[in-house]
C-alpha positions in Angstrom: 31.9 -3.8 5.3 29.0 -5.5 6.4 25.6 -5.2 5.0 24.1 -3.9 7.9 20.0 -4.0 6.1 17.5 -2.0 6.8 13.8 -2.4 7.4 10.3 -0.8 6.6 6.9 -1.0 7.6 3.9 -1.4 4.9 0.5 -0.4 6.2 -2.8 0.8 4.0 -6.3 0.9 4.1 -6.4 3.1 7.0 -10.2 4.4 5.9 -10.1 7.4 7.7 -13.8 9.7 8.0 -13.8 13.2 8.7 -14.0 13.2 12.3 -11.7 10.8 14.5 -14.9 9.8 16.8 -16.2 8.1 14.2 -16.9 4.4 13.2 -16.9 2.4 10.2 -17.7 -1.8 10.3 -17.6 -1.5 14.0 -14.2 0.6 14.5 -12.9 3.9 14.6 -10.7 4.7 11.6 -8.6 7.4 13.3 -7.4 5.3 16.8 -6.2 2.7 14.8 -4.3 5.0 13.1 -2.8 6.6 16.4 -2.2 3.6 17.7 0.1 2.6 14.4 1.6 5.6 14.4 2.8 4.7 18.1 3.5 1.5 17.6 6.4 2.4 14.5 7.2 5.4 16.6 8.2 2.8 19.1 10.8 0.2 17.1 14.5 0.3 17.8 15.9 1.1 15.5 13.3 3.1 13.6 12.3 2.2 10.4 14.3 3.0 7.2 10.7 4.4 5.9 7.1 3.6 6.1 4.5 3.6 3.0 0.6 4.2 3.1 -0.8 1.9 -0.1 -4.0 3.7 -0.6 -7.9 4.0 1.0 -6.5 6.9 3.1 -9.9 8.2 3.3 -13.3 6.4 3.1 -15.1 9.5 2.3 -13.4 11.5 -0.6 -13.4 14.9 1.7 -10.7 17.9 2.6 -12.1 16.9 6.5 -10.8 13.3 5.9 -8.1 14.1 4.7 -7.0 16.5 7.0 -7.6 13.8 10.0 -5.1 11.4 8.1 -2.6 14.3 7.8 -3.0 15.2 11.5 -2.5 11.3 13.0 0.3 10.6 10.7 2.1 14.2 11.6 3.5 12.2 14.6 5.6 9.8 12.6 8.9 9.8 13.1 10.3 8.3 10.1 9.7 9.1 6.2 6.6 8.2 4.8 5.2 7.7 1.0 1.9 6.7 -0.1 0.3 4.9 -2.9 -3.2 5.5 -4.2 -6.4 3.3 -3.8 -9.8 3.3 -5.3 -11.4 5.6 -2.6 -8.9 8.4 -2.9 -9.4 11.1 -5.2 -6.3 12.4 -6.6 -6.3 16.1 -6.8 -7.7 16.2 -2.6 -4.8 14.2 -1.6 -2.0 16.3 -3.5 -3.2 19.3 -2.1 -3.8 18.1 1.8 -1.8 15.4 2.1 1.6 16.9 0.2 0.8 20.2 0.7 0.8 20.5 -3.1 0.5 24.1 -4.6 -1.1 22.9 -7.7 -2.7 19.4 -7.6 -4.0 17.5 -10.3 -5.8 14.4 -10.8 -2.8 12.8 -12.9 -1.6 9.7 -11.9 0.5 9.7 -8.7 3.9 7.1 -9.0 7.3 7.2 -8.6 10.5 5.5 -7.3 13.2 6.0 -5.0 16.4 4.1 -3.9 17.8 2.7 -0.9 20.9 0.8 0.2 20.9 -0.7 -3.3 17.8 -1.1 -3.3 15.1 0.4 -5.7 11.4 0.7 -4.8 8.8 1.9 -7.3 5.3 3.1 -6.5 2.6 2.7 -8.8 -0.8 4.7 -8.8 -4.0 1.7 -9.5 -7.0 4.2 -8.8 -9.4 3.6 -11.4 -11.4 7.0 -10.5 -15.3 6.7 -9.9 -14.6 2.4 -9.5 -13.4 0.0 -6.8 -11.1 -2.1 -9.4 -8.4 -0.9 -10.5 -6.1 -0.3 -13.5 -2.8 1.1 -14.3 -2.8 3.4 -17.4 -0.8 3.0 -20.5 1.7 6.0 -19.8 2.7 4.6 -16.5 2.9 1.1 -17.8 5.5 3.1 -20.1 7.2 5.0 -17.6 7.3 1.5 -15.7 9.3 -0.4 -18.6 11.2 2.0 -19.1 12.1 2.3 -15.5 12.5 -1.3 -15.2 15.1 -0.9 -18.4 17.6 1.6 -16.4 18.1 -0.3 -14.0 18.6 -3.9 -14.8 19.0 -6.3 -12.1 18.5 -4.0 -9.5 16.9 -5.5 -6.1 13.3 -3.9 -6.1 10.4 -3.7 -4.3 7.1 -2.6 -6.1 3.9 -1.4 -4.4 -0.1 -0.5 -5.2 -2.8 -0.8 -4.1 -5.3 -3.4 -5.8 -3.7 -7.0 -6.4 -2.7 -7.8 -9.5 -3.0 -11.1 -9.7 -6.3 -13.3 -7.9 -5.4 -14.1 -4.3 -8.6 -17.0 -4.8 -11.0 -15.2 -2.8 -13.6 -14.9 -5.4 -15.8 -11.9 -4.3 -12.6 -10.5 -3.4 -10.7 -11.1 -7.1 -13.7 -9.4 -8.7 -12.7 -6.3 -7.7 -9.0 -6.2 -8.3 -6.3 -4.9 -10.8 -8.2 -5.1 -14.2 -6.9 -5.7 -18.1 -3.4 -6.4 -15.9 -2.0 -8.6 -18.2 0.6 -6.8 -19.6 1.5 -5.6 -15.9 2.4 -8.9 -14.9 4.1 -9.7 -17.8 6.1 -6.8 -17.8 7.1 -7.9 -14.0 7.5 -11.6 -14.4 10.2 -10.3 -16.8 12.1 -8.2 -14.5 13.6 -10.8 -12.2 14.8 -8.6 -10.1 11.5 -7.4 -8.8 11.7 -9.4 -5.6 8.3 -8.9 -4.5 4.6 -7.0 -5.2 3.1 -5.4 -2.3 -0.4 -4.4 -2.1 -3.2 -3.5 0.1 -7.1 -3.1 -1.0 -7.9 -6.8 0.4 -8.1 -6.3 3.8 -6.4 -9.4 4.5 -2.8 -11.1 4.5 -2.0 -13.2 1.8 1.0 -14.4 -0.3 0.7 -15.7 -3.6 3.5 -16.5 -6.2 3.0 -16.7 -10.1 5.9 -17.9 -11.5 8.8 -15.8 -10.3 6.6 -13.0 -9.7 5.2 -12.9 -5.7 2.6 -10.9 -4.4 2.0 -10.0 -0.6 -1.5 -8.3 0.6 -1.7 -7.0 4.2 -4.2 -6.6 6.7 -6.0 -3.1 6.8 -5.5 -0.3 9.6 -9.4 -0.6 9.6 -12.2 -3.4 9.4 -10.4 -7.2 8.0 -12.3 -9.0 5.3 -12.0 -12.6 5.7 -13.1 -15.4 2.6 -16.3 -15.6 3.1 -19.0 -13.4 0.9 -22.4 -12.1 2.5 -22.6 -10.7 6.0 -20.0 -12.8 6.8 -17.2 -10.9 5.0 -15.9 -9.0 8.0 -13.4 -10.6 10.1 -12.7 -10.0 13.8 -9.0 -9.6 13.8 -7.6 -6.8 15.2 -6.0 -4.4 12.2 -2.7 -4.7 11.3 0.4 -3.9 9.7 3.5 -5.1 7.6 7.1 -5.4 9.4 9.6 -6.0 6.4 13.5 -6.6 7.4 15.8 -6.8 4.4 19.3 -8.2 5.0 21.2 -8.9 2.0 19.4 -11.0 -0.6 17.1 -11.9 2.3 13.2 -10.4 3.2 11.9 -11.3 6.0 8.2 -10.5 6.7 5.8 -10.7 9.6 2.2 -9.0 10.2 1.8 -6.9 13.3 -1.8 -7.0 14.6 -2.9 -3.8 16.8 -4.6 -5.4 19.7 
């Protein structure tokens, strides 16, 4: 039978405040949101899934996060999330996944699909914009890693873990994540790093290891540093179609 694929759509950042007339950097959080929300509600076919990789909120409040649970209510298709540095743990277990007892341990976990494996890791760094992955889940991720040898996979966070060569930008990514990246360039089945924080698209490869960031559901960052570090593109989103041993990627702006 033929491999008939499947495709997802990565979006993050979407910086939501606690009411939806609101603006941030000269946009409103909460339409862009909407307007993502009916943008994946309109793809034929629907997605296989869609994932959220962190900075639902820009202000760490049940509000916020109850605006980010409303908008995203409409999607159609299953949806996971990844943490970033302005989420706060315990807030989002109990809003966002309705989570009887939340706690401010680390959020990560993997799933399959059509042979393929994706793993979610949790980067908030609580109380700091950088970020940093803990040594249990580091442990959880080798060990992870060691089921299932040769696997396809697909692993997402949300701070890059490796410089992208934006320098104000690198100084507030993935910290001490050495042993991160040496744990993934020896996995060779990871077939590539998603991540948001950046505000920006970029691809980067170390070795066999490569790294996509994608444009926020927000305000854009460009390279620049100073008053200058806001971009006016439109926000955006991740369209991923797998086919085989083939990914195929392409940004979606919201204009």
């Amino acid at each position: 039978m033929k491999d008939s694929g499947f495709h997802f759509v990565h979006m993050s950042d979407a910086h939501i405040l606690g009411k939806a007339s609101q603006e941030i950097h000269g946009v409103k959080p909460a339409r862009n949101l909407r307007a993502a929300v009916q943008f994946i509600n309109s793809l034929n076919p629907p997605p296989a899934f869609c994932i959220h990789t962190g900075d639902s909120v820009s202000e760490e409040t049940e509000r916020a996060y109850l605006l980010f649970k409303k908008e995203l209510a409409a999607l159609k298709v299953p949806t996971y999330f990844a943490l970033g540095n302005h989420d706060q743990r315990a807030l989002f277990r109990k809003i966002v996944l309705s989570d009887p007892s939340p706690d401010e341990t680390p959020y990560h976990y993997d799933f399959q699909l059509k042979g393929w494996r994706i793993i979610v890791m949790d980067s908030l760094d609580p109380g700091k914009i950088t970020g940093r992955i803990d040594t249990d889940q580091l442990r959880w991720l080798k060990r992870s890693l060691h089921d299932h040898p040769n696997q396809p996979t697909f692993l997402f966070l949300h701070h890059h873990p490796v410089p992208l060569g934006i320098p104000w930008i690198d100084a507030l990514m993935l910290q001490d994540s050495g042993p991160l990246i040496k744990t993934l360039q020896g996995a060779s089945w990871i077939r590539r790093v998603f991540c948001g924080h950046v505000h920006h698209e970029c691809h980067v490869s170390l070795g066999n290891l490569h790294i996509t960031s994608i444009p926020a559901l927000s305000f854009q960052f460009s390279e620049n540093i100073g008053p200058d570090k806001f971009s006016s593109l439109p926000p955006g989103l991740l369209l991923v179609h797998v086919q085989g041993e083939m990914v195929r990627m392409r940004v979606h702006r919201l204009t």
